[in-house]
PADO-777590 format. One line per 10 residues: their letters; for each residue z, x, y of C-alpha. Coordinates in nm, 4 decimals, padded with zeros to 6 digits. Layout:
REM residues N
a = Z X Y ~ ...
END
This chain:
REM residues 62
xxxxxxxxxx = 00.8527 -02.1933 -02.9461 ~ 00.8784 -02.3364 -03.2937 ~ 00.6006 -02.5439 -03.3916 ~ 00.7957 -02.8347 -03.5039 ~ 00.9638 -02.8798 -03.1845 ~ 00.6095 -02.8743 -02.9747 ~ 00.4955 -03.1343 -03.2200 ~ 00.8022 -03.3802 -03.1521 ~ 00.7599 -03.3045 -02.7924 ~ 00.4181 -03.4730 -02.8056
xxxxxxxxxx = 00.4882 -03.7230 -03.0722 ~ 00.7864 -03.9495 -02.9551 ~ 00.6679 -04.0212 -02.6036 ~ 00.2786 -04.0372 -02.7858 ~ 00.4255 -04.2966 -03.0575 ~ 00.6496 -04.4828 -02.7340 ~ 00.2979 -04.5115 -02.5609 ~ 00.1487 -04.6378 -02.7819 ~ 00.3346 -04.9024 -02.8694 ~ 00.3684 -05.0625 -02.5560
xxxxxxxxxx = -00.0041 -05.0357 -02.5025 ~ -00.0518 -05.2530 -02.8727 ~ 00.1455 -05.5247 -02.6703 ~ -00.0267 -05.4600 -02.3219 ~ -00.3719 -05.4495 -02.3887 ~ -00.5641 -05.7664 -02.5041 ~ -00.6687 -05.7632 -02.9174 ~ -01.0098 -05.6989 -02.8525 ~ -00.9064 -05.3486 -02.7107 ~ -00.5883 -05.3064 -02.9187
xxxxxxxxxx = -00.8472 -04.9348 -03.0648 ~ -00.7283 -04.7898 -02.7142 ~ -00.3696 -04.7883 -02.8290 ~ -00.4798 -04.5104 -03.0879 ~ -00.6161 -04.2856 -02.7928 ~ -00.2628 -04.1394 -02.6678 ~ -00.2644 -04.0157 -03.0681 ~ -00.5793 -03.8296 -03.0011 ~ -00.4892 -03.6759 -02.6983 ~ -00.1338 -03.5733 -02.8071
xxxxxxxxxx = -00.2966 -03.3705 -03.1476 ~ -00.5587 -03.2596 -02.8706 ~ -00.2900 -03.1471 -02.6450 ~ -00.0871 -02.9871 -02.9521 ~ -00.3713 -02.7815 -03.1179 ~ -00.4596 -02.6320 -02.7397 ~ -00.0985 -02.5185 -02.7403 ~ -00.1115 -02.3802 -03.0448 ~ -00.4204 -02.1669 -02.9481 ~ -00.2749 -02.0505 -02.6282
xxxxxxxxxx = 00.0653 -01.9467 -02.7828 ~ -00.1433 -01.7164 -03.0455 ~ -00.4054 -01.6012 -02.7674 ~ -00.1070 -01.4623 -02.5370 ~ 00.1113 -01.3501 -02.8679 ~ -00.2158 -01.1566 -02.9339 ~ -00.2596 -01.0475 -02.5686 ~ 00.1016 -00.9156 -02.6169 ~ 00.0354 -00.6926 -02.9459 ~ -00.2599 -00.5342 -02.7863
xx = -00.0517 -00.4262 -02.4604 ~ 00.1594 -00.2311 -02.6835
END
């Protein structure tokens, strides 16, 4: 799968999130809002690594 689309998979719903945690949460925890960021480049470098490790699982079968 092209990279670009795995990254807007992970974005828009990360960026929707995020917003409407700025206007749940109270202004003294308004940081939080920025965790959903972290988890979605988290999620997206993980992918990234286990696309490559099976690509490369795939090479040396052949």
């Amino acid at each position: 799968m092209d990279p670009k689309v795995k990254y807007l998979m992970l974005v828009l719903p990360t960026f929707i999130i995020s917003v409407i945690l700025l206007y749940i949460l109270p202004e003294s925890r308004s940081l939080l809002a920025m965790s959903p960021v972290i988890a979605a480049w988290i999620i997206y470098f993980l992918w990234q690594y286990a696309e490559k490790q099976s690509d490369d699982d795939e090479e040396g079968m052949v």
